[in-house]
Backbone as JSON, one array per atom type, in Angstrom:
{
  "sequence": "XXXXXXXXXXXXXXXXXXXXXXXXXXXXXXXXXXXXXXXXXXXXXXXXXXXXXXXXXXXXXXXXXXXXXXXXXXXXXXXXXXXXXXXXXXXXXXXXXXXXXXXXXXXXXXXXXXXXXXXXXXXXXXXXXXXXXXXXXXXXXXXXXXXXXXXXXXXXXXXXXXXXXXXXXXXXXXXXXXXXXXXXXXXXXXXXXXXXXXXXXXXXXXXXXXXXXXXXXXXXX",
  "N": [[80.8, 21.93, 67.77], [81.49, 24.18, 66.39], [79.99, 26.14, 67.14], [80.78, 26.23, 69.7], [83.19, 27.52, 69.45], [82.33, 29.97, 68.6], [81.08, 30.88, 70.73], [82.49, 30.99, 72.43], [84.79, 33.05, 71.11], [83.21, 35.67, 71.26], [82.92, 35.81, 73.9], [85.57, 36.63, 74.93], [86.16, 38.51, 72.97], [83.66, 40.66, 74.25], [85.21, 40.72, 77.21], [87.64, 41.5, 76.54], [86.64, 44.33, 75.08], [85.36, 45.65, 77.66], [87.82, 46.02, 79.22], [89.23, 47.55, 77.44], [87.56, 49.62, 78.06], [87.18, 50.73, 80.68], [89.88, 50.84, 81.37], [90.11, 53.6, 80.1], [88.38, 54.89, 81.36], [89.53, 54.92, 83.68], [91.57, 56.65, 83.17], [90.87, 59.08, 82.59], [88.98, 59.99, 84.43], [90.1, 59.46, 87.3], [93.14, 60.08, 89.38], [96.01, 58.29, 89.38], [96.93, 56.35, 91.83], [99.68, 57.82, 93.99], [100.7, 58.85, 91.78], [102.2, 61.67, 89.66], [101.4, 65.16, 90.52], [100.17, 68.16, 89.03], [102.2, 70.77, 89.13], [101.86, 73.76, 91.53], [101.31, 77.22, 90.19], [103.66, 79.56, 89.52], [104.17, 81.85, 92.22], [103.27, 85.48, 92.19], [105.49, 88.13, 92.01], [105.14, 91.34, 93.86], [104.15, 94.69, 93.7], [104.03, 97.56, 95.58], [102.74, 101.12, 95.65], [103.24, 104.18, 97.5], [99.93, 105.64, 98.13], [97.7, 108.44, 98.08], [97.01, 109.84, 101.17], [98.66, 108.79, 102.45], [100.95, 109.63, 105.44], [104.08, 111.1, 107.13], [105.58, 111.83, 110.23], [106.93, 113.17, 112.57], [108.51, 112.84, 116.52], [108.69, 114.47, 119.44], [109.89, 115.25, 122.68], [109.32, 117.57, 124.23], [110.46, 119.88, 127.19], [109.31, 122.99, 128.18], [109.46, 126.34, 128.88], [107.85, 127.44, 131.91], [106.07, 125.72, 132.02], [104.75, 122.87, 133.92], [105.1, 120.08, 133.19], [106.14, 117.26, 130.95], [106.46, 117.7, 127.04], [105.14, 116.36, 124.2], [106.19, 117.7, 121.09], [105.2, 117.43, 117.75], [105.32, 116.92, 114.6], [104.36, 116.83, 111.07], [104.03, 115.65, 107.83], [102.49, 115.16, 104.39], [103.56, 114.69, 102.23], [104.52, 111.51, 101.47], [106.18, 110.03, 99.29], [107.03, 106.44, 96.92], [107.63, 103.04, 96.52], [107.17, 99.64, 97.17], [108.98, 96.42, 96.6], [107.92, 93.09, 96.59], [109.43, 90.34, 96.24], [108.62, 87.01, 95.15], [109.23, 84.69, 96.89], [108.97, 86.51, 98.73], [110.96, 88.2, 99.92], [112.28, 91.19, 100.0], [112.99, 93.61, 96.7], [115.57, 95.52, 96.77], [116.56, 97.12, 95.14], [114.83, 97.82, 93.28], [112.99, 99.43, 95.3], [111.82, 101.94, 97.42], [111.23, 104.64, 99.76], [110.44, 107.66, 100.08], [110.26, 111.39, 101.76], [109.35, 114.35, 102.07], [111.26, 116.53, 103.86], [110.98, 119.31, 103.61], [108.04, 120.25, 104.28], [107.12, 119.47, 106.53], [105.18, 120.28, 109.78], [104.04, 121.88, 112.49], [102.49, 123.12, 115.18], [103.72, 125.04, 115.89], [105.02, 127.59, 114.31], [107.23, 128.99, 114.9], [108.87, 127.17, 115.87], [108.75, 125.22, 113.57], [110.2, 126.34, 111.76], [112.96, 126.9, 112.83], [113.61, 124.03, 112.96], [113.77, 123.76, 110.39], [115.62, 125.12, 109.28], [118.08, 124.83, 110.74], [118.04, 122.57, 112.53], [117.17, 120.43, 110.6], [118.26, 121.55, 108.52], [117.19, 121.74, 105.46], [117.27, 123.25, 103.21], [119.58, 121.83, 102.07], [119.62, 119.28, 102.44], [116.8, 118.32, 101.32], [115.04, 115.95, 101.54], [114.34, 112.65, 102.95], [115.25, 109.67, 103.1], [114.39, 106.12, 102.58], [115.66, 102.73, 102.55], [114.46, 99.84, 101.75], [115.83, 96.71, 103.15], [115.49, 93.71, 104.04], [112.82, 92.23, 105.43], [110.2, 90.99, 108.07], [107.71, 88.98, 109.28], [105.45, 89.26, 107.36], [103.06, 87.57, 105.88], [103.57, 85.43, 103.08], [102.52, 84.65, 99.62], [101.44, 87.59, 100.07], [98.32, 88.24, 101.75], [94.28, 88.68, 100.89], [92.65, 89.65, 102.71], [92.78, 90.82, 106.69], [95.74, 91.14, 109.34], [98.99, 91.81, 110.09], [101.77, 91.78, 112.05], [104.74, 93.45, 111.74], [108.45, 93.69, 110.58], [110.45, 95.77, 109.18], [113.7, 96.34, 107.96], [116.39, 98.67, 106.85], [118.25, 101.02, 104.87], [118.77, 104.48, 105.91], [118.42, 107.3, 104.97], [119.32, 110.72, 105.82], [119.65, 114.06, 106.29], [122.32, 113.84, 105.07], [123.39, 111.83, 106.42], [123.9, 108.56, 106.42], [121.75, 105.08, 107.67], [121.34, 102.24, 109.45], [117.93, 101.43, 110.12], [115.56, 100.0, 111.58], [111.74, 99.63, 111.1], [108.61, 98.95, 113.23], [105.8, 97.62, 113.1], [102.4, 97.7, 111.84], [100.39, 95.98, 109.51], [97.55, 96.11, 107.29], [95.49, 94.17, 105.43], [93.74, 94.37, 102.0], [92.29, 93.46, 99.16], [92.85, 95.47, 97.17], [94.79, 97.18, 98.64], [97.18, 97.85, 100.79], [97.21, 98.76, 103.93], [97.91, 100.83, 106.61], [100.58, 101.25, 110.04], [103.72, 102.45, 111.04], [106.35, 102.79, 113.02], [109.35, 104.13, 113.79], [112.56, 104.52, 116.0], [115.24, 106.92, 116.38], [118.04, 108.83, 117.36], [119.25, 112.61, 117.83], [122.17, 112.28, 117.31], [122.23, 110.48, 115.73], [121.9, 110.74, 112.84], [123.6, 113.03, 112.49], [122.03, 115.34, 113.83], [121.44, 118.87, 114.89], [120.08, 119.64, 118.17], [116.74, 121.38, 118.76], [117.05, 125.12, 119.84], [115.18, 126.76, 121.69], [113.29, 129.79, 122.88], [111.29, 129.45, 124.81], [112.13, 127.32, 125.3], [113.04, 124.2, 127.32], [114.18, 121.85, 127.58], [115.35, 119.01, 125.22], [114.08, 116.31, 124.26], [116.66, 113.58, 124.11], [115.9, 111.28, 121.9], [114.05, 110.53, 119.21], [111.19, 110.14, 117.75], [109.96, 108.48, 114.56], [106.72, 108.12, 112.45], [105.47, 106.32, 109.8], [102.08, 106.41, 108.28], [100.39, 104.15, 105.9], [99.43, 104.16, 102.94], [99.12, 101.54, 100.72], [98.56, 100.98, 97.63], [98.13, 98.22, 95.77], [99.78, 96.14, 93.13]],
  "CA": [[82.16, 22.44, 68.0], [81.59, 25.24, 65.81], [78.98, 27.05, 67.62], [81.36, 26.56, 71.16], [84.15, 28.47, 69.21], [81.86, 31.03, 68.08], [80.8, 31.31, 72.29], [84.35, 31.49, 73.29], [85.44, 34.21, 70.75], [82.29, 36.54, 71.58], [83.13, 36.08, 75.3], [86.6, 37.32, 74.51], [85.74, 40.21, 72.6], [83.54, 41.23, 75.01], [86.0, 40.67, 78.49], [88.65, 43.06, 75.71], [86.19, 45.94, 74.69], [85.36, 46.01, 79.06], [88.85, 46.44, 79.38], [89.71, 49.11, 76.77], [86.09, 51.1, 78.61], [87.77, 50.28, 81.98], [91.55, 51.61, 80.69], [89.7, 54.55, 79.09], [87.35, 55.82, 82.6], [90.57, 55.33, 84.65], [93.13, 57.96, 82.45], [89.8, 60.45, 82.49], [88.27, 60.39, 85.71], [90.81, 59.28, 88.1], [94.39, 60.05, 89.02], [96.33, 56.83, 89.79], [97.78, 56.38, 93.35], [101.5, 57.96, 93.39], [101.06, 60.0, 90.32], [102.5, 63.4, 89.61], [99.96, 66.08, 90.31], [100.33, 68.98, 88.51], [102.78, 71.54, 90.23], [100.61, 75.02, 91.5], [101.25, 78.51, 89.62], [104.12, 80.24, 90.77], [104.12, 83.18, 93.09], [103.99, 86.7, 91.2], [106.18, 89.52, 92.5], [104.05, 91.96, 94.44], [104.58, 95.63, 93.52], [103.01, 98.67, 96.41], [102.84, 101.92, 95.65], [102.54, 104.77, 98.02], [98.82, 106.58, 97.56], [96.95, 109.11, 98.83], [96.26, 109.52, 102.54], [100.29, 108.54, 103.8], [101.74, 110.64, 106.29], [104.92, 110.86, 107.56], [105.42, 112.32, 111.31], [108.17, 112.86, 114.12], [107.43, 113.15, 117.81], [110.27, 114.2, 120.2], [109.9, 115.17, 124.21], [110.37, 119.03, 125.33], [109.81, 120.46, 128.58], [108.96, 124.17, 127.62], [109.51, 127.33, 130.16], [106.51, 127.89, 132.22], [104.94, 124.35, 131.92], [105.38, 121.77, 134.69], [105.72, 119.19, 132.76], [106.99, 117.23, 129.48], [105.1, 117.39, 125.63], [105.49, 116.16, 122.76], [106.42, 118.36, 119.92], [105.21, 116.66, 116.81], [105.17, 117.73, 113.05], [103.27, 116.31, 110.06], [104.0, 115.94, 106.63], [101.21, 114.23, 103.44], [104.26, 114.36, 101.03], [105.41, 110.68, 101.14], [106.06, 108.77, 98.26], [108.05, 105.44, 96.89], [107.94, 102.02, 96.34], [108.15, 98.78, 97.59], [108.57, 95.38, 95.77], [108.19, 92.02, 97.08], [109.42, 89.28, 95.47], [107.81, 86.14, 95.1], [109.56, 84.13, 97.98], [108.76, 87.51, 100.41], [112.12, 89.16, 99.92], [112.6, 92.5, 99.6], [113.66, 93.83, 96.1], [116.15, 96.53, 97.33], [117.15, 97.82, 93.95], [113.1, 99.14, 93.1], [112.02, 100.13, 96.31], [112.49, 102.68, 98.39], [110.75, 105.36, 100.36], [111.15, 109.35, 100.1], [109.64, 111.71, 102.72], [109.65, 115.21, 101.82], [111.33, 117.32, 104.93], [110.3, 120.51, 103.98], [106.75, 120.29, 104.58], [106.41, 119.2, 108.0], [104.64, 121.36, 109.87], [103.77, 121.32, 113.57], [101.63, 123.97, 115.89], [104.24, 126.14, 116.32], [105.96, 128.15, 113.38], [109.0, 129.68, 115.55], [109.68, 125.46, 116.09], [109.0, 124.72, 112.23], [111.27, 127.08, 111.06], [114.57, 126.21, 113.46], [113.54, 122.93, 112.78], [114.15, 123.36, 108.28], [116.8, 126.15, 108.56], [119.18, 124.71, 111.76], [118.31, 120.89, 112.34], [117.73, 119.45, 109.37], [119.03, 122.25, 107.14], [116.25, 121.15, 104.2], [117.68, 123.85, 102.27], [120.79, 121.17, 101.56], [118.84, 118.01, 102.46], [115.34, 118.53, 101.47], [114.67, 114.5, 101.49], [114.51, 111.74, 103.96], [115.32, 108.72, 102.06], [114.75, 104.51, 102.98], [115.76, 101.82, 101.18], [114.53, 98.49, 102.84], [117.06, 95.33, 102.67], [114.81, 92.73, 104.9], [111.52, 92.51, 106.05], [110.32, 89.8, 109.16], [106.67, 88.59, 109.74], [104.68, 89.93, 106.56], [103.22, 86.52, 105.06], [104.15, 85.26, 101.74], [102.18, 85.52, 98.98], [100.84, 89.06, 100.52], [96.75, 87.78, 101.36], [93.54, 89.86, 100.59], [92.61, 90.19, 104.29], [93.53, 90.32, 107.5], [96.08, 91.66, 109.47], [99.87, 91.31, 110.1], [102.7, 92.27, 112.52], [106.12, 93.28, 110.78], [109.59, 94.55, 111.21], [110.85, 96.31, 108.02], [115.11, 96.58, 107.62], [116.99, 99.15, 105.49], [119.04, 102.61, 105.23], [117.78, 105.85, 106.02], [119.32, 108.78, 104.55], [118.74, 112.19, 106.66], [120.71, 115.21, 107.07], [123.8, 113.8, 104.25], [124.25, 110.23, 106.75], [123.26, 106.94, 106.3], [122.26, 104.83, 108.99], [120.07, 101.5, 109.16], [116.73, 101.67, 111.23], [113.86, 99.28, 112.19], [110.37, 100.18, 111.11], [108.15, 98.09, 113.5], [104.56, 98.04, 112.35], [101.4, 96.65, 111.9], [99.41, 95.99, 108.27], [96.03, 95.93, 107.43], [95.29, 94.03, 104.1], [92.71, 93.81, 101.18], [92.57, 93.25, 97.84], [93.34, 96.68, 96.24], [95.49, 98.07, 99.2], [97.43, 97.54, 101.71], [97.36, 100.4, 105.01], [98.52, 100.25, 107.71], [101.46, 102.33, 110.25], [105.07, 101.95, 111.24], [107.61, 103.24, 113.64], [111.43, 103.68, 114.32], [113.57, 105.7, 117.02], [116.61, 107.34, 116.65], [118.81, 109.77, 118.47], [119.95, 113.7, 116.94], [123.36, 112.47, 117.13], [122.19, 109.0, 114.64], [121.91, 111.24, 111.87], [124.16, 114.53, 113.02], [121.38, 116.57, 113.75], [121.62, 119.66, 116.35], [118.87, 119.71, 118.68], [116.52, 122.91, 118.55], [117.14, 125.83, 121.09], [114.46, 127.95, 120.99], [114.14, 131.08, 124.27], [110.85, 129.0, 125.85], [112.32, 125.83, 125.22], [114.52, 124.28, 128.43], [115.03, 120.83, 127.26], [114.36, 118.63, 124.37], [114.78, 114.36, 124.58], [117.63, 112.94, 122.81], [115.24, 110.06, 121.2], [113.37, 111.01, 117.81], [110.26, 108.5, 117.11], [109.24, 108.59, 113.21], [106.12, 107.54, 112.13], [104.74, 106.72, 109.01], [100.74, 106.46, 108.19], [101.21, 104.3, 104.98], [98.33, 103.34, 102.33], [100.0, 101.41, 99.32], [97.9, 100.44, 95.96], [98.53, 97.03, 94.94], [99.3, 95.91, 91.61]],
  "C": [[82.29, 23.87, 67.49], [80.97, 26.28, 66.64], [79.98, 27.41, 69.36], [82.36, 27.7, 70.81], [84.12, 30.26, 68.98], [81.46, 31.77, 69.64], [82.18, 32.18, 72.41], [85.04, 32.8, 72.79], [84.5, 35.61, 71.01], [82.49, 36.85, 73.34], [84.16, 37.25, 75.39], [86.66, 38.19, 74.19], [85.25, 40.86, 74.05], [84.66, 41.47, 76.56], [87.2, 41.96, 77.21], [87.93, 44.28, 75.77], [86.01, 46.11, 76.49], [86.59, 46.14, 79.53], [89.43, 47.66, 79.11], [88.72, 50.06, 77.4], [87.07, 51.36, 80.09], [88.61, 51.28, 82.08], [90.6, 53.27, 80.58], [88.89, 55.47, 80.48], [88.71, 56.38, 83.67], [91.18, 56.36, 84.51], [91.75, 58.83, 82.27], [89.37, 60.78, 83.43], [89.17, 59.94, 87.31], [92.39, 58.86, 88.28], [94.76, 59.1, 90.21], [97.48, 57.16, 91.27], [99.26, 56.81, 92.86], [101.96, 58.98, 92.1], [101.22, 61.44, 90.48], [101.74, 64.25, 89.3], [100.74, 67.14, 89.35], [100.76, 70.13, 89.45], [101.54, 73.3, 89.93], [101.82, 76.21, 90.98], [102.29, 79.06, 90.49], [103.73, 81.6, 91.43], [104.53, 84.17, 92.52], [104.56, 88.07, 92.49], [105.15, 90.96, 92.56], [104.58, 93.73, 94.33], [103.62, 96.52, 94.48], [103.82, 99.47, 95.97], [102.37, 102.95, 96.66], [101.28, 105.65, 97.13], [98.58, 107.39, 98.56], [96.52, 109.24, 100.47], [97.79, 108.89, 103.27], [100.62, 109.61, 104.01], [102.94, 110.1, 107.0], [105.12, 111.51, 109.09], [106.74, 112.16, 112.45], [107.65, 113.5, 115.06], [108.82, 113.1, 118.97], [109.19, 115.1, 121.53], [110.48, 116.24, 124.13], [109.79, 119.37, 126.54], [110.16, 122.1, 128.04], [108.94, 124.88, 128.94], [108.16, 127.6, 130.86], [105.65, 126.73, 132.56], [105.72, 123.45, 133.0], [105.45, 119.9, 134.24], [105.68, 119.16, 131.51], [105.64, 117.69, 128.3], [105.91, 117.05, 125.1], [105.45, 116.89, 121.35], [106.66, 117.55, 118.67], [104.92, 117.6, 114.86], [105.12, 116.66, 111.77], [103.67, 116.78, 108.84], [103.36, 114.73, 105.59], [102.5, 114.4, 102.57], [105.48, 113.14, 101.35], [104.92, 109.81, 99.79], [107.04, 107.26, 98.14], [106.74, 104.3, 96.51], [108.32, 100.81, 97.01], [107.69, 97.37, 97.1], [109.01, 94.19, 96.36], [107.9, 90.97, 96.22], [108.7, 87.7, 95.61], [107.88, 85.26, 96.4], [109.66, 85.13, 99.48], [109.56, 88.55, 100.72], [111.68, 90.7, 99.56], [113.58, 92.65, 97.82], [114.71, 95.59, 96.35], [116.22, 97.53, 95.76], [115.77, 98.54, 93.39], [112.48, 99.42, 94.05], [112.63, 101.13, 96.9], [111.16, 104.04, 98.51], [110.96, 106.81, 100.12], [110.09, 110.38, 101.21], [110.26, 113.3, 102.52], [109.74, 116.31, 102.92], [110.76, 118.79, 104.78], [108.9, 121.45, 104.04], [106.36, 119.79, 105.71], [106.06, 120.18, 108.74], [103.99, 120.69, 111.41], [103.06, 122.14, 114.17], [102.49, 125.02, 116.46], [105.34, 126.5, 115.02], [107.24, 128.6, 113.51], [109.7, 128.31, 115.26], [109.84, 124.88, 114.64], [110.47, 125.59, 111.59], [112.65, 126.99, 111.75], [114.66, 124.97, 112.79], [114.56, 122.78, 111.35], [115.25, 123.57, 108.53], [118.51, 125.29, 109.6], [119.25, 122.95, 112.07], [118.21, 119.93, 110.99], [118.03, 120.16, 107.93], [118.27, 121.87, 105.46], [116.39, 122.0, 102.99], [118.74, 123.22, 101.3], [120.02, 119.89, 101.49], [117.4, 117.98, 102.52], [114.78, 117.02, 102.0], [115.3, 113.87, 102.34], [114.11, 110.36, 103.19], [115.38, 107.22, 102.73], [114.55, 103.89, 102.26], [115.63, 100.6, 101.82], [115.3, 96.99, 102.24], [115.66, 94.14, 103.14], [113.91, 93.04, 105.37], [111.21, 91.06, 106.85], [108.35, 89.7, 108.81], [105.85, 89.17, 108.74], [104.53, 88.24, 105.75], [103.65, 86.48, 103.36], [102.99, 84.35, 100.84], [101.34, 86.58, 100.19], [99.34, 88.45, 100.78], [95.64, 89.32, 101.29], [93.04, 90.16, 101.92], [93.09, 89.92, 105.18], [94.38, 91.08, 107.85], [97.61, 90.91, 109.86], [100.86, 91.87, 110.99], [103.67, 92.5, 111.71], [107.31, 94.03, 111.26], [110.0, 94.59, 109.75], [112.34, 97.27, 108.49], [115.58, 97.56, 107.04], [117.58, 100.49, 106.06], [118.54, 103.58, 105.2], [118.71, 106.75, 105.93], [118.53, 110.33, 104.83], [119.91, 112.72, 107.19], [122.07, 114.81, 106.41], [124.31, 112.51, 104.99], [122.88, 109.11, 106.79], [123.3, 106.15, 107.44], [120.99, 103.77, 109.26], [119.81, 101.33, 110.27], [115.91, 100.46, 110.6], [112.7, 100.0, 112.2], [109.64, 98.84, 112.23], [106.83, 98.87, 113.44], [103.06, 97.2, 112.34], [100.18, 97.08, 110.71], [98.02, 95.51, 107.78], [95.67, 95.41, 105.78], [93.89, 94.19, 103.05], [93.03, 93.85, 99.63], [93.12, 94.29, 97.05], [94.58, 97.52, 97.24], [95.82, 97.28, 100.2], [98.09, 98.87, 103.08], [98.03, 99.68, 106.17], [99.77, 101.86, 108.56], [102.47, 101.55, 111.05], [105.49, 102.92, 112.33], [108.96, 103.06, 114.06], [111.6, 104.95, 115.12], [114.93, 105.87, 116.51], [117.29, 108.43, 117.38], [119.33, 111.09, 117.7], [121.24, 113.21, 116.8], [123.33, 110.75, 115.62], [122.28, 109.74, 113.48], [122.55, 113.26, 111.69], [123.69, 115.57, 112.92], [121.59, 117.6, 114.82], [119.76, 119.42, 116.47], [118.3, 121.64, 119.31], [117.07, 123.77, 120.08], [116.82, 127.18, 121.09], [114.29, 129.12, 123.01], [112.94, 130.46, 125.21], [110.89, 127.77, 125.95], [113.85, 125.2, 126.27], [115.16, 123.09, 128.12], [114.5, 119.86, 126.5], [115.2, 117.04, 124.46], [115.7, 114.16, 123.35], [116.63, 111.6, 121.52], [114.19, 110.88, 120.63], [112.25, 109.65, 117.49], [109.6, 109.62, 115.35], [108.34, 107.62, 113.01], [105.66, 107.73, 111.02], [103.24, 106.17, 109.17], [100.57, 106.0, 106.84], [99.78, 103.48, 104.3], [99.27, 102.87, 101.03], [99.14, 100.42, 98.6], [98.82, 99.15, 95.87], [98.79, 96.78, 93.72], [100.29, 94.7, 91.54]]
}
């Protein structure tokens, strides 16, 4: 009788300690049907800076005396800078970003046309700066990825010539890990921002529609 009791409690033990090993593999090596994973890392707020190598550019339609047909009279300026900060869910932070585009360095293939351009249309002696501040941005994924490429439409106010007046960049971005390039454009009209249109002695007629482009490399961090 003695020796059966001594079976029975050695069984016992053992069927317990294969329990507590059992208990003990499960809570270490495998998570139990239904259980709460561990939520992922949130999304950090994406700061670009303009660098090196952006250009800013406008491109308007004259028909010139002598020539049978139209051109494009375009002018080039490397002094853009700014900011633009995207928040974690993709948004736009309006309040630290914004754009600046320094008018009185554009510069085009004809000096008679640069110089109406500063002194009579956009007067850069009063309004040196061409200023955007973007509200909304469309089709740019969320978090930002390291490659790859992206369509976008970029929202916000553009300050030129003393009025305000919100434009559509539509664009297309080129990603990687340290930068993101890429180029944009918007149209507007001399009368969107109350500019006169030039009127120079071999110039017969110049298009009401203004395309701006920028050329835009922006540092990550």
């Amino acid at each position: 009788m003695e020796h059966k009791q001594m079976k029975r409690s050695w069984v016992m033990a053992g069927m317990a300690a294969w329990a507590a090993v059992s208990v003990s593999l499960i809570a270490i090596g495998n998570v139990p049907r239904g259980a709460a994973q561990s939520p992922a890392p949130p999304a950090a707020t994406t700061r670009l800076d303009i660098s090196d190598g952006s250009t800013a550019s406008y491109r308007v339609q004259e028909q010139l005396a002598g020539v049978n047909f139209p051109s494009d009279a375009v002018g080039t300026t490397p002094s853009v800078t700014g900011t633009l900060v995207i928040m974690p869910d993709g948004s736009i932070n309006s309040g630290q970003s914004k754009l600046t585009i320094d008018l009185r360095n554009l510069k085009s293939d004809q000096d008679m046309r640069d110089g109406y351009i500063q002194k009579r249309t956009l007067e850069t002696d009063k309004f040196p700066l061409a200023e955007f501040v973007p509200k909304r941005v469309q089709g740019l994924p969320s978090p930002l990825p390291t490659m790859g490429q992206a369509g976008f439409q970029l929202t916000g106010d553009m300050t030129i010539h003393g009025t305000t007046s919100e434009v559509t960049w539509t664009g297309v971005a080129t990603f990687n890990k340290d930068q993101v390039a890429g180029r944009a454009t918007t149209n507007f009209t001399f009368a969107t921002f109350g500019l006169t249109k030039p009127t120079l002695a071999r110039l017969l007629s110049v298009d009401d529609k203004i395309q701006l482009e920028v050329v835009f490399k922006f540092k990550r961090s």
